[in-house]
Structures are given as structure tokens and as C-alpha cells.
C-alpha positions in Angstrom: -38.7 -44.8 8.8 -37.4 -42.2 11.0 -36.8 -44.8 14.3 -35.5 -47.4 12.4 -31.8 -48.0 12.3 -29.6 -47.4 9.4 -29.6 -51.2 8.4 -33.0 -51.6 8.5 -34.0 -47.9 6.7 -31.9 -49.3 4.2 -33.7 -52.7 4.1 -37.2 -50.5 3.9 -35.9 -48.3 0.8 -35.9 -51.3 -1.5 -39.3 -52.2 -1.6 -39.8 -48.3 -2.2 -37.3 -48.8 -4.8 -39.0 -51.9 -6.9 -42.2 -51.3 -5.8 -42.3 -49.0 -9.1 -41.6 -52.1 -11.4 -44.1 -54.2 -9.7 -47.1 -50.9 -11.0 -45.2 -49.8 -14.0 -44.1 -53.0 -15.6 -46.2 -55.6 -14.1 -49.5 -53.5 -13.6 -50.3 -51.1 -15.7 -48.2 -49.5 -18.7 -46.3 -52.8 -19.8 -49.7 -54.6 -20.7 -51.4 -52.1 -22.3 -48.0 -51.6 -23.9 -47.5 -54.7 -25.4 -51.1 -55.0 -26.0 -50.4 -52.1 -28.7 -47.6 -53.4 -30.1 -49.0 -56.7 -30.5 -51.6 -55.6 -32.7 -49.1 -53.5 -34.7 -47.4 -56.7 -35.3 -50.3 -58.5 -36.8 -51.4 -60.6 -33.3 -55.1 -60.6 -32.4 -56.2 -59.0 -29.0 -56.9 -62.5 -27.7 -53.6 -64.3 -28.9 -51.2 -61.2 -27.4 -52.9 -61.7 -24.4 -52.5 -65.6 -24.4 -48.5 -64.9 -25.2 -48.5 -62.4 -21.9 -49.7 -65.1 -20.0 -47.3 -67.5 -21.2 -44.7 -64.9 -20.6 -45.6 -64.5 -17.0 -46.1 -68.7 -16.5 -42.6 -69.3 -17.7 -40.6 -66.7 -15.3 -42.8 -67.6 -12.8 -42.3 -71.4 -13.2 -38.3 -70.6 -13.7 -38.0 -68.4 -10.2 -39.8 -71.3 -8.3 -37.8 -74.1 -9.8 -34.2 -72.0 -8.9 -35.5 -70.3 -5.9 -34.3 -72.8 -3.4 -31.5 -73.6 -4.8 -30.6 -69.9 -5.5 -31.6 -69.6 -1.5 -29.7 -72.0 -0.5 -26.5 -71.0 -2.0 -26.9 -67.4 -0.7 -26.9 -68.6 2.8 -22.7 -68.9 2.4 -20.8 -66.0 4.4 -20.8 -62.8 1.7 -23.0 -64.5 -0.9 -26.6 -62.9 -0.8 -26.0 -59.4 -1.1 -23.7 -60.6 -4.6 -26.5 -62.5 -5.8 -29.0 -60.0 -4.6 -27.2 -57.5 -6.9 -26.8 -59.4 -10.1 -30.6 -60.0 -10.1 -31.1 -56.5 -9.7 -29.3 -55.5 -11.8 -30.5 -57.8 -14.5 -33.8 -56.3 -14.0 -33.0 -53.2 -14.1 -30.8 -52.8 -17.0 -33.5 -54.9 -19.1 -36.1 -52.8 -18.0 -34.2 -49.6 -19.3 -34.0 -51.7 -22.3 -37.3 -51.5 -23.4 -36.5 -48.4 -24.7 -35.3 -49.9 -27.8 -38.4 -51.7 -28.3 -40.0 -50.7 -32.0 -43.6 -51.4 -32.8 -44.8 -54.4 -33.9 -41.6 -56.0 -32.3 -43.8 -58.2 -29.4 -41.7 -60.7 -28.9 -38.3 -59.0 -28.3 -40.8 -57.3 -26.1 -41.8 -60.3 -24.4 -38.6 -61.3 -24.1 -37.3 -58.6 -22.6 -40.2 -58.9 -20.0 -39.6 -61.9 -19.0 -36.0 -60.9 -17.9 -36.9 -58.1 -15.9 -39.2 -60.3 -14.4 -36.6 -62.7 -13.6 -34.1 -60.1 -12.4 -37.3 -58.3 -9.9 -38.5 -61.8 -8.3 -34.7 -63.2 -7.9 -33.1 -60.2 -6.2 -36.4 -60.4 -4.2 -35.1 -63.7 -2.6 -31.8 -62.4 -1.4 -33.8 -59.6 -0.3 -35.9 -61.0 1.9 -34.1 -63.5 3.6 -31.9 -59.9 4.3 -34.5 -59.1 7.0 -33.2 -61.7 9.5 -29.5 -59.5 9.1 -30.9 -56.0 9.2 -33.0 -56.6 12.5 -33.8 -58.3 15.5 -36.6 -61.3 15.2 -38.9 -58.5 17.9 -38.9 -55.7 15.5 -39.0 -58.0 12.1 -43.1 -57.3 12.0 -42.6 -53.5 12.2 -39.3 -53.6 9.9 -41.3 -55.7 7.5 -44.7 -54.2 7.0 -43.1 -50.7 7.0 -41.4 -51.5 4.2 -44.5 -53.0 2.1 -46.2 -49.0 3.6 -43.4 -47.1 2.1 -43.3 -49.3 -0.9 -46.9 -48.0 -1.7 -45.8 -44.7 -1.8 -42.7 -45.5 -3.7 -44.8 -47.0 -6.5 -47.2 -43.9 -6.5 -44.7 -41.3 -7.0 -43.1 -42.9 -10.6 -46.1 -44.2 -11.9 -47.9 -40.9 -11.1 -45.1 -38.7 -13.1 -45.1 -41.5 -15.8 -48.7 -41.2 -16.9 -48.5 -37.4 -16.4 -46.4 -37.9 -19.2 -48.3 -40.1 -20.9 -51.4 -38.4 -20.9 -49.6 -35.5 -22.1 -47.7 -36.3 -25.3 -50.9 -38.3 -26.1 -53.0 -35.1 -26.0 -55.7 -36.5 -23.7 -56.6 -39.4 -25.8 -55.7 -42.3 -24.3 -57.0 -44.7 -26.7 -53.3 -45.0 -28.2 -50.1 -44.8 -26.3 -47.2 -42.3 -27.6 -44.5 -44.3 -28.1 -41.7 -41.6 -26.9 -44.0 -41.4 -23.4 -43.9 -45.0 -22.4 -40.2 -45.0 -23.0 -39.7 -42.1 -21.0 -42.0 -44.3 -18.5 -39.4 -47.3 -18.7 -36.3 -45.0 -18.1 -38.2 -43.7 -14.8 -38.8 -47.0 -13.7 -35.7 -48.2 -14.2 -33.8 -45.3 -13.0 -35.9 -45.8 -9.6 -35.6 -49.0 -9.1 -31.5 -48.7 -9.3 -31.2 -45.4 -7.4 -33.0 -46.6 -4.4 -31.0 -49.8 -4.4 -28.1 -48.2 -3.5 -28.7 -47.7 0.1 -29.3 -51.3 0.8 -26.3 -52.3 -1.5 -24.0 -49.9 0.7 -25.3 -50.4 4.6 -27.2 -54.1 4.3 -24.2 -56.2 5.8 -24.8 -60.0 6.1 -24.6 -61.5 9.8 -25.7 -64.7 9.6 -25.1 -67.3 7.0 -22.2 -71.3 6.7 -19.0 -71.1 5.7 -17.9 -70.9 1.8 -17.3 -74.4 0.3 -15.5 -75.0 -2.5 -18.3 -76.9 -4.2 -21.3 -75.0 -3.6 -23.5 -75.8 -5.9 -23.1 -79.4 -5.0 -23.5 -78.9 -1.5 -26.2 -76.9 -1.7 -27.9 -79.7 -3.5 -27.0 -81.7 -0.7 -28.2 -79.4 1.7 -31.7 -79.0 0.3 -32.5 -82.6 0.1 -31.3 -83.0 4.2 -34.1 -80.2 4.6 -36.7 -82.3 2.8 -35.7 -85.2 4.7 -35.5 -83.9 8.2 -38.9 -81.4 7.5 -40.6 -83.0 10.6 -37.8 -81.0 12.7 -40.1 -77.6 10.7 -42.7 -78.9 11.3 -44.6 -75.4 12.0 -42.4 -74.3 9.2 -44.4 -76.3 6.8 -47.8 -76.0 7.7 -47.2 -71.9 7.5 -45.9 -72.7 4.4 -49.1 -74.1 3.1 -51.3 -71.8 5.3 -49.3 -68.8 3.3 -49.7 -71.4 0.0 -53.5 -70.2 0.5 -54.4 -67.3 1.6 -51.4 -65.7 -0.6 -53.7 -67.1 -3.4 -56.4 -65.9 -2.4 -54.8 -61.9 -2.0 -53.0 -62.5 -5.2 -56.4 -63.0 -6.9 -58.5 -60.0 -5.5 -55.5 -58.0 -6.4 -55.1 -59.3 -10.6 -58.6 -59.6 -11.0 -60.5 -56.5 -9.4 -60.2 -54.0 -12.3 -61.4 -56.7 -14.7 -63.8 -57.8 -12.6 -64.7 -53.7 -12.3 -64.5 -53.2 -16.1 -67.0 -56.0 -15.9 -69.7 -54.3 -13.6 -69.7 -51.5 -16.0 -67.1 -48.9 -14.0 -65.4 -46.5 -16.3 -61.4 -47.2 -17.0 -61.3 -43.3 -15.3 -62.9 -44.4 -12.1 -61.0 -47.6 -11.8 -57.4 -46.1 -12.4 -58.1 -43.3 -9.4 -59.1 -46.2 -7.5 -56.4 -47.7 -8.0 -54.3 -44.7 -7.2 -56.6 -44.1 -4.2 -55.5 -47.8 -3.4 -51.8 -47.2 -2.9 -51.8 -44.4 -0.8 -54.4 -45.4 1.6 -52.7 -49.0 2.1 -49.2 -46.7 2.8 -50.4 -46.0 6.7 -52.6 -49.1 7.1 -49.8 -51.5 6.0 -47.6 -49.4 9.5 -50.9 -50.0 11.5 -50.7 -53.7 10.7 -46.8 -53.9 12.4 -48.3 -52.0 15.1 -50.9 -54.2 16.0 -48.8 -56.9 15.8 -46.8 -55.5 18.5 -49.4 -55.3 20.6 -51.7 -58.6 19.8 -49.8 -61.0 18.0 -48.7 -61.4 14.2 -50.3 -64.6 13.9 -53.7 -62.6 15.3 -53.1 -59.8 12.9 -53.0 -62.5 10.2 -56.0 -63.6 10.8 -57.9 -60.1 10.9 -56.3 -60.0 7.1 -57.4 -62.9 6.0 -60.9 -62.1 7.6 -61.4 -58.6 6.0 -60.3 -60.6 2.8 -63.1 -62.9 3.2 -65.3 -60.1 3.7 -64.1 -58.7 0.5 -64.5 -62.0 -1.1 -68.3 -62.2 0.3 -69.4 -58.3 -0.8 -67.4 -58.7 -4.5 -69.7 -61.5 -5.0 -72.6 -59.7 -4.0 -72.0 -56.5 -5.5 -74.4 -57.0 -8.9 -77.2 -57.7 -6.6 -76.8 -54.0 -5.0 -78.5 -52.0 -8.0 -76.3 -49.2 -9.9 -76.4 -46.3 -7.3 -74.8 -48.8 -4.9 -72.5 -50.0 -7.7 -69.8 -47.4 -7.5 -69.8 -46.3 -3.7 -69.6 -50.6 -2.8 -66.4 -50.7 -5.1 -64.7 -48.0 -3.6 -66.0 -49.4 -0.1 -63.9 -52.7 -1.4 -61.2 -51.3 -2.4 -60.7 -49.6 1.0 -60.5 -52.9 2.7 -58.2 -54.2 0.4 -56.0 -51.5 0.7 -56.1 -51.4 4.6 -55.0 -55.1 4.7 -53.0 -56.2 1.2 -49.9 -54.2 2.6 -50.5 -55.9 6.5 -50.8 -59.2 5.1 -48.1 -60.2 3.1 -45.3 -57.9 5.6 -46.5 -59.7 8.1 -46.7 -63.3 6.4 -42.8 -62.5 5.6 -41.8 -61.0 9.0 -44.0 -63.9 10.5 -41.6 -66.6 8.5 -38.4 -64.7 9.3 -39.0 -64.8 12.8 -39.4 -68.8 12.7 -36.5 -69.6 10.5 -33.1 -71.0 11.4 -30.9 -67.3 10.0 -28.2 -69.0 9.1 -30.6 -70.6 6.6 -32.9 -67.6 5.5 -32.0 -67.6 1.9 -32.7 -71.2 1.8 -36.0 -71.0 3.8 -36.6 -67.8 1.8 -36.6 -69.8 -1.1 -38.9 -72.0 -0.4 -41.7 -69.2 0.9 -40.8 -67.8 -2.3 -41.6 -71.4 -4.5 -45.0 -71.5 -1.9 -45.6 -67.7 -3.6 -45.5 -68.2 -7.1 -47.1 -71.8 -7.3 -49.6 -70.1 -4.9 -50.4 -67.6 -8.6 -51.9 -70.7 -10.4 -55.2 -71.9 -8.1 -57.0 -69.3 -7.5 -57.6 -67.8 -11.2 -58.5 -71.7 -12.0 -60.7 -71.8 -9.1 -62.3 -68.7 -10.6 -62.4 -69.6 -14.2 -63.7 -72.9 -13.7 -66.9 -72.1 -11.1 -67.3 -69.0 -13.7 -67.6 -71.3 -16.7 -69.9 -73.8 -14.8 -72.1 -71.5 -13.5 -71.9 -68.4 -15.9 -71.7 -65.8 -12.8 -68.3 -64.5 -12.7 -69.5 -63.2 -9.0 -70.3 -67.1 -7.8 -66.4 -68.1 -9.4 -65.2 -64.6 -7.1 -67.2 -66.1 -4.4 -65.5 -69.0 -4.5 -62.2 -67.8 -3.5 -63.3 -67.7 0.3 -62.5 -71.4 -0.2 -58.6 -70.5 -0.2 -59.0 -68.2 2.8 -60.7 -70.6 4.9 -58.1 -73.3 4.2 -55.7 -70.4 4.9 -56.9 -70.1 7.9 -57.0 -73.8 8.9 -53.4 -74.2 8.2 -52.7 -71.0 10.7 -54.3 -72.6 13.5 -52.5 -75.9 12.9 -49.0 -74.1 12.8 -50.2 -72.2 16.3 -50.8 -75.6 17.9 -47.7 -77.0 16.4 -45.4 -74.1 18.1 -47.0 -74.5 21.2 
């Protein structure tokens, strides 16, 4: 943080800024949350649950549907930092709406999630097709995964003083969430995420981007659908694109499914939430190593190192009943240390690795795209999963079979090389 400029300190601060929503909201205290409230409103455990994962499908769906479009307009002179801030600003102010939430009331809850949702993954666009204005494309792998590193320890510090709280006013039983504590969580969340904005809303200045037109909506219509035809000009573009499409899927699923998959093997909720914790700060310094490395190998190198220790996680996960119950714990936290020295490394450098092959003047519109690639990328891996889990009955084999993704991953990555060369 302390070599960077002020532009690109700025840039950094954000994902330490939203980086609490993404463990507040998304991870932790929202489900369990609306899991309560749910059942206070007469929903079974299994139907609430189905209604949080339609609630994530729809945003999801939404984001990728507008995100190129959304990109695309952003890419006029003095448009993405405007439309950066009405997304944030959306999210944030619905997230300090929770507040108001009563129990029983799920789907004003639900509702209310799905906006901050909205407001986190839009303003995350415009944010980071930002990186190709803050810096130069040489210093975009160290801008990029220094920012995922200090976004670990800017989710740690909220979420810690959060269930402080929590655990507190619910006199050590945390069976039941106090009402008043969670609120107080939303409020710190929100408060966050908006205070730490502010340095990127006041030193991020656009440098590249088209000139205004006066129908902008229609031309950037127009402008998408020249992209789509002329793709053979990106071409390297597109296979990253489905390289990311991949291997993103393959992260995203270790990530979501590791505490159920640890409930599962029989580790405590204790154990698995210092894990977690354990998680964020160790991925901090290991997400700065990645940048490094990059520096001095290459980031398409350091790519594939991630998504071969993600293999390797993939390959002991699906081992890990077979190792007996002493082993059981100590392998768990061995696999959560690889994840955390690579989650971080991999997806900073999968976004600094697509900034620095973009046109700028159309980052928000190629930023778009990576960002459609993204959240489609959240739908094949938990099938993949399910599906081998149900045909075989082993939820280790369907884990297992998530080394699929990687290797295609890392087929597409050796096509884009050749393709650039």
C-alpha cells in the first residue's frame, strides 16, 4: 500500500471497503440471519433455504444480463465513476436497511438482499474496469492482487467486531441470534463499505474512455453487437474468457462449499468459523506474494501454479474421509491453507491478467463481459457436484470431480498463450 500511488491506493481501499459485505452479507450473518427469520415466519428450514437460492440466481442472472451493457455505457468520457457510485450507493444504503427488518418478515428481507446484491456486483464493474485508469498495464498484477490482500484484512476487521457483538448480547449461546446484534452488524457493514469508498470516489479520475453521444443507450447497443461480430480480432480475449469461465468455477466452488462439506466430515461449527478467520488473514500476504511472482515469472505462469494448488485441493478434499479421524482436522486446516495462499492470487491476477489485454478505452465494456463469464461461471460447478454426488452417493467423488473444471481451465490458458504469441 505504501509504494503505490495515490490513484492506485485509492483503487486498493475499495476492495478493503466491500470486502466486508462480501463476509457479512453474503457469507456468514445474512444466512444464518434469514435462516432465523424464516422460521419465525412459518417457512421450513429447507424451503428458506430454496428462497435464498433463488434470491441469489435472480441478482446473479440480472448483473450478467446488464453487465455489458452497463460496461459498455461506462466506457463514455466521465461515465464510470457516476455509475460506479449509484451502484454503491444502492448497496449500501439497502444494506443499512436491514435494520428495519422485523422477524418473520423473510421476504422484505430477501428483497432487500437481493438489492444490496445488485448494488455490490454492479459498482464492482465500474470498479474494475477503473484499474486500467489508476495504473500502468506493468504494475496492474501488483495493483490488482494487492487489493484482493488488503481486502482480506478489510473483511476481517468488521466481521470480527460484528460477532464480538454478537456473541455478546447473545450471552454465549449461539444457537439464536439477538436481533439488536445483527443490526448493529448491518450498520458496521454498511458504514464500511461507504467510508472506504470515499477515497476512490475523490482521487480515481477516468483517463481513458469515447466521447459522450447523445444516444447512448442505443449506441452502446450498437457497440456491443460490432464486438460480437468482429470477436476474431480478441481472439486471445475470448479463449481467457472461457479459460477464466472454468477455473473461476472451479474456486467459486471450493470457496461456497468447504464449510458444508466440513460440517459434513463431522468438524465442529467452532473449528470451522476460526478457520475461516485463520483463512482471511493468511491469504492477506499470500494474495501480495502472487503480484510479486508475477513480476518476476509471468502472470499467466502464476495462474497456472493457482490453478494447480487448486487441483491439489480438489484431489486431498476428495480424499480426506479415507485419512481416519486424527488426520481429519490437521488435513482440513492443511486445505484451507492452500486455499488461502492462492484464492486471493488467482482471481487479482485473473482481473489484472484481462486488464492488461483489453483495448482501455473499452474496459467497462470488456469488464462486462469478464464480469457475465463470472457469474454464469457460479452455476456448473455446484451441478457438477450435486449430480456425481447423487449418482454415486460420495459427496467426496462429486468434490472430486471438480478437477474437471480446472483442467479445462487450464486448457483454455495454454490456448490464449499460443494465440498471443
Amino acid at each position: 500500500m505504501f509504494n503505490l500511488t495515490k490513484s492506485e491506493r485509492s483503487w486498493v481501499l475499495y476492495d478493503w471497503a466491500n470486502s466486508a459485505y462480501s463476509i457479512t452479507i453474503t457469507t456468514a450473518i445474512f444466512p444464518l440471519f434469514f435462516g432465523q427469520i424464516a422460521r419465525e415466519g412459518g417457512l421450513s428450514d429447507t424451503t428458506s433455504t430454496a428462497f435464498l437460492g433463488y434470491g441469489n440466481s435472480f441478482y446473479a442472472l440480472l448483473i450478467a444480463i446488464m453487465a455489458p451493457l452497463l460496461g459498455t455505457m461506462a466506457d463514455y468520457k466521465g461515465r464510470r465513476k457516476k455509475y460506479f457510485t449509484v451502484f454503491m450507493v444502492v448497496g449500501t444504503a439497502t444494506t443499512a436497511l436491514m435494520v428495519f427488518i422485523q422477524p418473520g418478515a423473510w421476504i422484505p428481507a430477501i428483497v432487500l438482499y437481493m438489492l444490496t446484491a445488485i448494488g455490490f456486483s454492479g459498482a464492482n464493474i465500474f470498479y474494475d474496469s477503473c484499474l486500467v485508469d489508476v495504473t500502468e498495464p506493468e504494475r496492474m498484477d501488483k495493483v490488482s492482487t494487492t487489493g484482493f490482500g488488503w481486502g482480506y484484512i478489510g473483511s476481517t476487521i468488521p466481521f470480527v467486531a460484528s460477532l464480538v457483538i454478537i456473541f455478546m448480547m447473545a450471552g454465549g449461546d449461539m444457537s439464536v441470534l439477538n436481533m439488536t446484534a445483527v443490526r448493529i452488524a448491518f450498520i458496521i457493514t454498511a458504514l464500511w463499505w461507504f467510508g472506504f469508498s470515499i477515497p476512490f470516489l475523490k482521487n480515481v479520475k477516468q483517463r481513458y474512455g469515447i466521447e459522450p453521444s447523445p444516444q447512448p443507450v442505443k449506441d452502446a447497443f450498437g457497440r456491443l453487437y460490432k464486438t460480437f461480430q468482429n470477436i476474431q480480432s480478441y481472439k486471445h480475449v475470448f479463449l481467457f474468457l472461457l479459460a477464466y469461465f472454468f477455473y473461476i468455477d472451479g474456486v467459486g466452488t471450493i470457496i461456497k462449499m468447504a464449510t458444508d462439506y466440513g460440517s459434513k466430515m463431522g468438524i465442529s461449527s467452532t473449528i470451522l468459523l476460526l478457520d475461516l478467520m485463520g483463512l482471511q488473514i493468511v491469504a492477506f500476504p499470500f494474495a501480495i506474494l502472487f503480484g510479486i511472482l508475477a513480476k518476476k515469472t509471468s502472470t499467466r505462469f502464476m495462474l497456472f501454479v493457482g490453478i494447480g494448488i487448486y487441483t491439489l485441493i480438489t484431489i486431498l478434499a476428495t480424499f480426506l474421509p479415507l485419512m481416519g479421524p486424527d488426520m481429519l482436522i490437521p488435513m482440513f486446516i492443511l486445505i484451507s491453507f492452500l486455499v488461502a495462499t492462492s484464492q486471493g492470487g488467482i482471481q487479482g491476477l485473473s482481473r489484472s491478467y484481462f486488464g492488461a489485454i483489453i483495448p482501455p478505452d473499452q474496459a467497462g465494456e470488456f469488464f462486462g463481459f469478464f464480469d457475465i463469464f463470472g457469474k454464469f461461471a457460479a452455476i456448473m460447478g455446484p451441478f457438477i457436484l450435486g449430480f456425481a454426488t447423487q449418482l454415486t452417493g460420495s459427496y467426496s467423488i462429486g468434490l472430486g470431480c471438480i478437477v474437471i473444471l480446472f483442467a479445462l481451465g487450464a486448457f483454455f490458458l495454454v490456448l490464449c498463450g499460443r494465440v498471443e504469441k
